[in-house]
N, C-alpha and C positions, 0 to 999 in steps of 0.2 A: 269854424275852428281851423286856426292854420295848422296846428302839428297835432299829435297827437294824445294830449294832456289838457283836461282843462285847467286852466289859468288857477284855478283852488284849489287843484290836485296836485299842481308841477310841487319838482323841490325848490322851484327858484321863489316863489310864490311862500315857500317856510321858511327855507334859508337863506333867501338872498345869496348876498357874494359868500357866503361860507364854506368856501370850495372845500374845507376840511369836513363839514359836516354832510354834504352832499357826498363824501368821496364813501366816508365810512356806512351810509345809507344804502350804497350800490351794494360796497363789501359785504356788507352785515346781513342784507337781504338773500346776496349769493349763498353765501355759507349756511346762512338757514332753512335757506331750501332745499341744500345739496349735502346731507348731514354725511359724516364719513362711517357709512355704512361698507363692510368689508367685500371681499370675494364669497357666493358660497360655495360653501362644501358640499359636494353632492356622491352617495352611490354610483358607480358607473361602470357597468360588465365590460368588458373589454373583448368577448364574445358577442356581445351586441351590433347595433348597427353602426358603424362609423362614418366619418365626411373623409369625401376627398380635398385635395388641393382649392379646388374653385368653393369650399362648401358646400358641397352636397353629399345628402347621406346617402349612402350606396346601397341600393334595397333592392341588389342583383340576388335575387332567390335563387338563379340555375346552380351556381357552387352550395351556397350555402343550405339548399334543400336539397340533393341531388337525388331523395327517395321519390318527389313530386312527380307526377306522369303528365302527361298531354292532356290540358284542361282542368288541370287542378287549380284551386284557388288560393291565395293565399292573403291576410289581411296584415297591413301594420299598422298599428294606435299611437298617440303621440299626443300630449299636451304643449299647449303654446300660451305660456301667461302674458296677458299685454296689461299697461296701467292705463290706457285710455285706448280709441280709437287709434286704430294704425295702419296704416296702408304700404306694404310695399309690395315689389313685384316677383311674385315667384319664378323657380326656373324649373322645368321640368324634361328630363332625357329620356325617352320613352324604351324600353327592351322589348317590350310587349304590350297585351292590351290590357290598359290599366283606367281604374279610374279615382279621381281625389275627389273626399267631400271634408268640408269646412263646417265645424258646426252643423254637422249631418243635412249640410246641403252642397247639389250636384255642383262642384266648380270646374270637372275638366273630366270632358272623355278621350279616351285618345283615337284617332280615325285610321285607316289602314294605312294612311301616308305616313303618320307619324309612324306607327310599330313598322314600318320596313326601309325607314332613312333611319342609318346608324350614327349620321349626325346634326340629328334635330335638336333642339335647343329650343323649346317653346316658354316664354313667357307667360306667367298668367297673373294678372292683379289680384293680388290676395287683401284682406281688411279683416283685420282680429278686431274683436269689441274690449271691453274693460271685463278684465279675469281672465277667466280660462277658457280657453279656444280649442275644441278638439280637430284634432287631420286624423282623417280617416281613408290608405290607401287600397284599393282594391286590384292586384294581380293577378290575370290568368296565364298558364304556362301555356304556349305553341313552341313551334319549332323555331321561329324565329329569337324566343328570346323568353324572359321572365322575371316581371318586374322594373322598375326603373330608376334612377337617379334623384332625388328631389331636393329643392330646397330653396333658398330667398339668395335673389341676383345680388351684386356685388356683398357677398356673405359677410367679410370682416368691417364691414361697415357697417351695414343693415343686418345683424344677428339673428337669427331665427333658432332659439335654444328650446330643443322638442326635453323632456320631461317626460316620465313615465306614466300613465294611467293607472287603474286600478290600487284600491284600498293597500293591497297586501304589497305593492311595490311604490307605497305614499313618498313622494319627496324625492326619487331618486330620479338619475338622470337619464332619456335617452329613448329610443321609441321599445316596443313591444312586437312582436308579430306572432299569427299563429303556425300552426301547424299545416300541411296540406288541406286541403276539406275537395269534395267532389262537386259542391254547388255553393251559388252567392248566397253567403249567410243574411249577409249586413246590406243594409239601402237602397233593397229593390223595397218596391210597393209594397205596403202593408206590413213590411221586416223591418224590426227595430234592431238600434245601434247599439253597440255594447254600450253598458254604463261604466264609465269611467271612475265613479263614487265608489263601487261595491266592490267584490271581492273577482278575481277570475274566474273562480268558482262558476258565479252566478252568470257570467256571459257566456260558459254550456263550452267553452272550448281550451283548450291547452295554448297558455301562451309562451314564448322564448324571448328570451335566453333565460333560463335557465336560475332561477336565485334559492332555491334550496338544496340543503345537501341531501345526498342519500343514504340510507342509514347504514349502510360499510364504511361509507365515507367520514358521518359522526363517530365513529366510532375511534377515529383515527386523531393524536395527540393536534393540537390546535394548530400549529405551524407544520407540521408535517402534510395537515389534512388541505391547506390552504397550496404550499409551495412543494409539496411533496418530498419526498428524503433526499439529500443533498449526497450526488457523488463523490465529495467531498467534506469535511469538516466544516459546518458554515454558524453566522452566528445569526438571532433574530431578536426586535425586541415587538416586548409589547408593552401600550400605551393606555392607562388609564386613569380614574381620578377617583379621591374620595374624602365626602365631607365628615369629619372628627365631632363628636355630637361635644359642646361647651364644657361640658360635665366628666368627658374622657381624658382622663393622664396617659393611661397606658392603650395599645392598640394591639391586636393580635393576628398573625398571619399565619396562612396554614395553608397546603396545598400538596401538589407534586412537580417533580421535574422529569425530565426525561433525559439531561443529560447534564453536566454544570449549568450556572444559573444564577443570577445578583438582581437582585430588589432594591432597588431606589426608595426612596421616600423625597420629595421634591429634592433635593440634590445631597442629601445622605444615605448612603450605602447601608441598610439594616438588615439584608439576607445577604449570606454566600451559601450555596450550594456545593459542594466539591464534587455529588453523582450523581446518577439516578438515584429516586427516592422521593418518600414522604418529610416534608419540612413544617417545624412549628418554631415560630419565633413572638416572645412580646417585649413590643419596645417603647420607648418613650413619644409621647404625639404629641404636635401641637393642636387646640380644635380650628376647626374650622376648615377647609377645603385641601386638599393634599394629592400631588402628582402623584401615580404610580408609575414607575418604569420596572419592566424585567428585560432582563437578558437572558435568553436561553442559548445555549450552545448543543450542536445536532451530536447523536452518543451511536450507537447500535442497538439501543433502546427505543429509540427514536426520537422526536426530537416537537418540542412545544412544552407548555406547562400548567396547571392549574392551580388558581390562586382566588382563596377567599378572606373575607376579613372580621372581623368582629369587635366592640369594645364594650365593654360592663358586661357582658356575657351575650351580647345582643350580634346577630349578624348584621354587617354594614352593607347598605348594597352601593356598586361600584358604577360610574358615571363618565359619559364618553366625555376625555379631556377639551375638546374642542367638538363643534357641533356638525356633526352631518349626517345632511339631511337622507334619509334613506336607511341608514348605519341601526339596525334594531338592538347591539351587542355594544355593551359598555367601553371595547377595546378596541383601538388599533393597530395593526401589525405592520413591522418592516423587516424584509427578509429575501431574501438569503442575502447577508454581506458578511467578508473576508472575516475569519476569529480573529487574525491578527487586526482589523483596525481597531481603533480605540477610539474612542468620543467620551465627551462628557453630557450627562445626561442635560444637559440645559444646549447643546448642541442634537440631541436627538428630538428632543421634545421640538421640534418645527416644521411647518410645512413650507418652508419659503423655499427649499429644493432637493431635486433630488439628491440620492448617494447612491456612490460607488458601489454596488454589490460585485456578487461575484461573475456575472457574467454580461458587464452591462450597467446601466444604473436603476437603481429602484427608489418606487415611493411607497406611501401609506398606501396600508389595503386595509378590507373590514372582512369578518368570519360567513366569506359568502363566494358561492362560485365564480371564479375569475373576474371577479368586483374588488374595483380599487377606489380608494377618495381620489375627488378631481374637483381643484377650484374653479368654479367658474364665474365670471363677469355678467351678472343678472339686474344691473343700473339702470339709467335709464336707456332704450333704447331710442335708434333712430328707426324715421320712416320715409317715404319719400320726401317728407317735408323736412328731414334733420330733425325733428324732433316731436316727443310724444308723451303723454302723462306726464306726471310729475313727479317720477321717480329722482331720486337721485343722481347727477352723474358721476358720482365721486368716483375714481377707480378707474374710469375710461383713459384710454391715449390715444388721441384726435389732435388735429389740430386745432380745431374752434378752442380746445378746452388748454391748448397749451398757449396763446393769447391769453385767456382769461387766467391762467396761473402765474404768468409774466405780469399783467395787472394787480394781482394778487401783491406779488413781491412786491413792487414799487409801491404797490400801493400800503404795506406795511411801514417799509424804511420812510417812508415819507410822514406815515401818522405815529411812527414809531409803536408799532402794535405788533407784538411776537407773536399772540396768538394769530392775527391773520398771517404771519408769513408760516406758523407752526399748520396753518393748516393746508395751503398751499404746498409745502414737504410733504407733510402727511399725503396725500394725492402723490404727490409725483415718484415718494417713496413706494406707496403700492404697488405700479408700475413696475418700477426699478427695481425693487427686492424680489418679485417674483420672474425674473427674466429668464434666468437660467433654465426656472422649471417649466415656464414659457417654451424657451426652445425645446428642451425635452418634450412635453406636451404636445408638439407640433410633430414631434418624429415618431413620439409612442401612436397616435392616436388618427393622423392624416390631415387635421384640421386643430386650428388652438382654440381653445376654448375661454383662455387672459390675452390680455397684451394682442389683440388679433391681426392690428396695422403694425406694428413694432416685430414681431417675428415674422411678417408676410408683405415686408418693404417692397413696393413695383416702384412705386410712381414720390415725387417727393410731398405730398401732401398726407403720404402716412407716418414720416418720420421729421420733417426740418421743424414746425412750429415746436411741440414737444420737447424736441430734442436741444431747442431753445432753449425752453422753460428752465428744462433740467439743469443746461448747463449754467444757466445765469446762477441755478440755487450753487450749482456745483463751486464757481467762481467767487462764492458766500461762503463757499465752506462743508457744499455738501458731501455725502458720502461719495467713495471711493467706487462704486458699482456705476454709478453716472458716469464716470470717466468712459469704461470698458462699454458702455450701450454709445456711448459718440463717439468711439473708436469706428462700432460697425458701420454705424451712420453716416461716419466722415468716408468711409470706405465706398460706402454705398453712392455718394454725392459723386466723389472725385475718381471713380475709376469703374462702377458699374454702369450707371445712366448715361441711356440717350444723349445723344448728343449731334448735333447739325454738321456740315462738312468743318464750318466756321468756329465749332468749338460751343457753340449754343447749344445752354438743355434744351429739351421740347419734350412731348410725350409722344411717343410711338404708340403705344396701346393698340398694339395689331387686333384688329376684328371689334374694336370700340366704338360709340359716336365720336370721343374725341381723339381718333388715330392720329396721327401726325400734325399736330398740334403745338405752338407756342402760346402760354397762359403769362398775362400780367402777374397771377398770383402767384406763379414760380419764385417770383424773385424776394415775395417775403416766407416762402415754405424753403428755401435753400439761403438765403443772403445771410439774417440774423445765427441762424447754425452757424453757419460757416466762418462768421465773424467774432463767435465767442469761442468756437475750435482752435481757432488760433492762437488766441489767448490762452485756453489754458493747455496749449502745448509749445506756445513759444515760437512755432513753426509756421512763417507767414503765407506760405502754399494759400490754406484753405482761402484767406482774407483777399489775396490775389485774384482767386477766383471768382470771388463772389463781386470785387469791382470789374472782372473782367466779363462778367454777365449781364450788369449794368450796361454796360457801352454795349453788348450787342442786342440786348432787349430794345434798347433806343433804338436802333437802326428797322427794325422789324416793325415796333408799335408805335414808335411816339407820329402821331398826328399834325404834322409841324404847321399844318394849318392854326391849328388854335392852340397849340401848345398841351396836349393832353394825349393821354394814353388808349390805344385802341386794349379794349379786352381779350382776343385772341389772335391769332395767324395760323391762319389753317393754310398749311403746306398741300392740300389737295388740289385748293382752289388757286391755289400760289400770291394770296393777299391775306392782309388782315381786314377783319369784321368793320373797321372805324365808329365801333360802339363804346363812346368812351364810360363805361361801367365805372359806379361810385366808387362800389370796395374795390376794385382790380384798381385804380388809379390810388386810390387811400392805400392796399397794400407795397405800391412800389415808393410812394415819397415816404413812407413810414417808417420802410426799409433802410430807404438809403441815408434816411437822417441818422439811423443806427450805425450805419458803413460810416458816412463822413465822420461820426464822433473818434470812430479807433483807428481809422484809418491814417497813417505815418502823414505828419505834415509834408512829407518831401517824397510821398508816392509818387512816381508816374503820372497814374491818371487821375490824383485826385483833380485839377485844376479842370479837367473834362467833365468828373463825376458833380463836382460842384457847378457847373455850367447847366448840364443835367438838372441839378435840385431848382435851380433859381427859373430856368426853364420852363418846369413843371409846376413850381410854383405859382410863379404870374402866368401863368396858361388857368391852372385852379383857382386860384385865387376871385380871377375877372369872374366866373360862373358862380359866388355864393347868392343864395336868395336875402330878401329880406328879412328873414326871417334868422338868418344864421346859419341855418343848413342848407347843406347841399342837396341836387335829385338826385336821382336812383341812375337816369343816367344824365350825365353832368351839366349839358348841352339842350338836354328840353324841358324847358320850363314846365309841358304841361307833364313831365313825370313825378311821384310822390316825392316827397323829402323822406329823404334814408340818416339813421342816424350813425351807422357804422363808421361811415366814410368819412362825414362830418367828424366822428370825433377824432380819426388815424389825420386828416389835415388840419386839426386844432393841434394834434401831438406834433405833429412835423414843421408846420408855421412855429410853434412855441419855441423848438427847440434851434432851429434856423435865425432866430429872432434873437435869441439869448446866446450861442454859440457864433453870433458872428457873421453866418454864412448870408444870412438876410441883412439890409438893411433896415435896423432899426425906426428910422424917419419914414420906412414904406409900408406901405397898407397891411404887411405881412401879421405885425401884433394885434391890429384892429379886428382883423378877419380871426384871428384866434379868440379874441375874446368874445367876438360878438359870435363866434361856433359854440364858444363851452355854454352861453348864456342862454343858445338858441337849443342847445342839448337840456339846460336842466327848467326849463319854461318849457319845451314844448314833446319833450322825448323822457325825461325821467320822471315820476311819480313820487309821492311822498311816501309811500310804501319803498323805493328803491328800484319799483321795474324800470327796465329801462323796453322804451316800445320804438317802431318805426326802423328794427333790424331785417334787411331782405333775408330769408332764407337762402342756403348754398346755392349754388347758382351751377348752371351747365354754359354754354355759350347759343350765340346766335347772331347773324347776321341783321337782325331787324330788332330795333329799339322797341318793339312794341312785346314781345319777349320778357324783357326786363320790366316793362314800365306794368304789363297785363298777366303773366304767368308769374311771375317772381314775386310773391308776394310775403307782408313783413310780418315777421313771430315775434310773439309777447318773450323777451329774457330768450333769444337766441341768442345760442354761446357764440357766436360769432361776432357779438358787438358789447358781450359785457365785459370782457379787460381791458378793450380797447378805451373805450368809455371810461375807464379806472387809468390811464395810462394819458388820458385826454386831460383829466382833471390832477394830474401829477403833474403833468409839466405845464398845466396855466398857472399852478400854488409857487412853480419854478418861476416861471415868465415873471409874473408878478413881483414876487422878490427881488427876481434881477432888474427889472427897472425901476421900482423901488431906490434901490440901489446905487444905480447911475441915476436915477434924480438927486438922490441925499449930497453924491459926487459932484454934481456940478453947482450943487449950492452950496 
């Protein structure tokens, strides 16, 4: 078998030339594997243990136990849900002597080297199974230290979201630790591990932080008990819901206040409070499910409320508006904010950001010690291999997945399908809507827990593909919040990044493998941004730049031997690799067929950059296999055929071809068609997978790296829009000579 697909299986083999039908086969299979499953909502003490900057949870016991003596012990628990097999590499800082166990086996002791270098960094290869993974840390206090740092290396990539153990703190987010103890409870010989299933209770020890209140504390009015009494006059609401039984006209409310007060009924006003006091109101209901909103305002009485409900004489019980997970109490609170602002209750009812309160901004919290709601990004995750289970990745912002939403779009306007461009937005607006409280989430907490490459921009592979995606929808029409996230991002291209004496990005990544470094792939993780930024601000800067990266990429990588791209330039060694890598050469002609399209006929350098295309072209071109695709690396026949590559030089021959920039009369259409053909015979399946994608790649001086390490993932989001972006513009190609044959006859 030459590719990947048996000849019965491919699409080419059901649909033939039906490149319309083949396109919506890719689409149709993505979207229903990646259903738009939300952020969740999780419990989260803010007394608990938090991540730093790098992601790692900070599990320095010396502050936070200060009662602990010399040789006390301390545990922390943590669950880690995986949907398949997953491997990434943990990172661990040692304070003292500590040990982790994985699924209550021994993965890391620490030696007296580590507990007395205060800056060790040790790696450990961690591998969760399918479900739930228990970490289990063991700390002893000495003089040196207590406790340690933990957590999964490049963090906003590779997520590691610990979860709480135990029955009675079900669903909520975050680790648990104990109390001092004088000796190792947990994982010596013979001693069993807590259970995770059961209650605290039953694992014989006192765990923190802290999630009950104490009964002075119950005692005290609900918002007061939560935020305490305001030195000021402050306002709070709370949040809840409830369903109206068919049969109910009227609806009855009854409670107390503690100082003014107004009751919503989804966005009708039916209680005012003017004091303190007992309130009964009945009013008219529609059945079936119904917001609650109060507003309480803090008196000298104090300040929260109580509110119960009933209809036909029956008490109604009341239901958390939105679900999260951990939250035992029907309500949720926001508080303390200014009396004077004012909202409207369909502006409160949201979690998409924070608000203003009064000293600072705040969000939702639930009726629990220093526990606030916190969305977080639980999709699919990545693993060393980029990718794991079969979770969803709806929700992420990568850039594998902002290609594959760029595919998405064109790939609607092309088959005229709202719903795949509606679900595309959907994605990108997740993202985007939750930005603000992204950043917020990033300063309340040390680490984000949404959006993790988008608020934690280094390098341009967290923010240019995406920040594409966004703006292509934006330049459609999308929302007004797209503009303000590629405000930062054009910010962050043109004035914070690396850059060479010569004006050239690169990556620096001081203490990296890839420290000072030039990557092919830069120039489609900044080109395409940069060249839609401009657009939708009118201001040719950005667009200048990204031609002005072209010519210096040239100078660095192109191989002028065979006309093709080396994959990096490691400034260490003071050369490039001359490893001409599929995708890095597919990401740079891909690019620049997006540059030549907007770019001014009467640029500068376009007559350079188009020398450039035609260049890299016929250098590409002369390497396709018989088969249609390309290798993995361009140049050695015996490396695998990759489809990624193959289908970004089917996009860029097509569009070269139809635009001009090619000669029509030269091999440039031939080699397009017989790419799309060799993609959907030998790389797509009649299911829609698309196979024969290398996984993300790191670099390497030796071919054998790419062709032996690199190996290809079934529906890696690295090659599914691209593949949808391939099969858009051959349905183009096709028509346009089409076209010009009917012309000449």
């Amino acid at each position: 078998m030459i590719g990947y697909v048996e000849e019965r299986e491919s699409a080419r083999y059901w649909f033939g030339n039906e490149d319309e039908r083949i396109l919506e086969l890719v689409a149709g299979r993505y979207m229903g594997a990646n259903p738009p499953v939300p952020f969740a909502l999780r419990a989260f003490s803010k007394a608990g243990i938090l991540q730093n900057r790098d992601g790692l949870y900070d599990l320095d016991f010396s502050e936070r136990l200060p009662q602990a003596e010399e040789g006390d012990y301390v545990y922390a628990f943590g669950l880690v849900w995986s949907e398949g097999e997953r491997s990434i590499d943990g990172v661990m800082e040692v304070l003292g002597p500590v040990r982790l166990f994985v699924n209550e086996k021994l993965e890391y002791r620490s030696t007296v080297v580590d507990e007395l270098d205060p800056n060790a960094w040790i790696k450990l290869p961690l591998t969760f199974g399918y479900g739930w993974n228990t970490l289990l840390i063991e700390a002893r206090k000495t003089a040196s230290g207590f406790g340690c740092r933990f957590g999964a290396d490049e963090a906003k990539v590779r997520i590691m979201q610990v979860l709480a153990p135990f029955a009675d703190r079900k669903g909520s987010a975050g680790w648990v630790y104990s109390e001092p103890v004088k000796s190792a409870d947990f994982g010596e010989a013979g001693q069993a591990f807590p259970d995770w299933r059961k209650s605290e209770a039953d694992s014989g020890r006192k765990w923190l932080p802290a999630v009950q209140w104490q009964h002075r504390e119950l005692a005290l009015p609900n918002l007061e008990r939560m935020y305490g009494r305001p030195d000021r006059t402050a306002a709070g609401y709370g949040w809840s819901s409830i369903r109206v039984p068919a049969s109910a006209a009227k609806l009855e409310l009854s409670g107390r206040s503690y100082g003014p007060a107004q009751i919503w009924l989804d966005d009708r006003m039916v209680v005012r409070v003017a004091e303190s006091g007992a309130f009964r109101a009945e009013i008219d209901v529609t059945p079936g499910v119904n917001q609650i909103l109060v507003r309480a305002v803090s008196s000298h009485d104090g300040w929260g409320f109580e509110l119960q409900a009933a209809a036909q004489g029956r008490t109604l019980p009341l239901s958390q508006p939105v679900t999260v997970h951990g939250n035992t109490s029907p309500w949720l609170y926001l508080a303390p904010l200014p009396v004077e602002a004012t909202y409207t209750p369909a502006q409160i009812r949201s979690i998409q950001s924070p608000f203003a309160g009064l000293d600072g901004f705040v969000y939702w919290t639930v009726d629990a010690p220093s526990t606030r709601v916190r969305p977080y990004y639980e999709n699919a995750m990545l693993s060393n291999k980029w990718t794991t289970g079969g979770a969803t990745n709806y929700g992420r912002w990568d850039y594998p997945l902002g290609v594959t939403m760029y595919g998405l779009l064109r790939t609607a306007q092309a088959l005229d399908r709202p719903d795949m461009e509606k679900y595309a937005l959907s994605h990108i607006e997740s993202c985007a809507q939750m930005y603000e409280y992204s950043l917020w989430d990033l300063e309340e907490y040390g680490f984000p827990a949404i959006n993790h490459q988008l608020v934690l921009i280094k390098m341009l592979d967290n923010c240019g593909s995406f920040g594409s995606a966004m703006l292509e929808a934006y330049l459609s029409g999308g929302q007004p919040e797209f503009r303000k996230i590629a405000d930062t991002i054009a910010d962050f291209m043109l004035t914070q990044l690396e850059r060479r004496e010569d004006g050239a990005f690169y990556r620096l990544c001081e203490g990296e493998y890839s420290a000072n470094t030039m990557w092919a792939d830069d120039l489609y993780m900044s080109g395409p941004f940069l060249i839609r930024y401009s657009q939708a601000t009118g201001d040719p800067a950005a667009i200048n730049e990204a031609a002005r990266q072209f010519l210096l990429y040239r100078r660095y990588l192109l191989m002028e031997d065979q006309g093709v791209m080396s994959h990096v330039y490691d400034f260490k060694y003071g050369k490039p690799t001359r490893i001409p890598w599929g995708r890095g050469n597919g990401w740079v002609l891909f690019s620049l067929s997006e540059l030549l399209e907007r770019l001014p006929e009467d640029h500068k350098d376009r007559e350079d950059l188009l020398a450039m295309f035609r260049e890299l072209s016929a250098g590409i071109a002369a390497l396709q296999s018989d088969s249609g695709l390309w290798h993995q690396v361009l140049n050695r026949p015996d490396a695998y055929l990759e489809a990624s590559c193959t289908a970004m030089f089917v996009y860029a021959f097509s569009r070269g071809v139809r635009m001009g920039w090619l000669d029509r009369t030269g091999p440039y259409a031939e080699a397009a068609m017989k790419g799309w053909e060799g993609l959907a015979r030998h790389a797509i399946d009649l299911q829609g997978n698309v196979h024969g994608v290398c996984s993300g790649s790191r670099y390497s001086y030796s071919p054998y790296y790419y062709m032996d390490d690199l190996r290809t993932v079934l529906n890696d989001n690295h090659g599914i829009g691209i593949v949808m972006l391939a099969g858009v513009e051959i349905m183009q190609l096709k028509a346009a000579l089409m076209r010009s044959a009917d012309e000449r006859s």
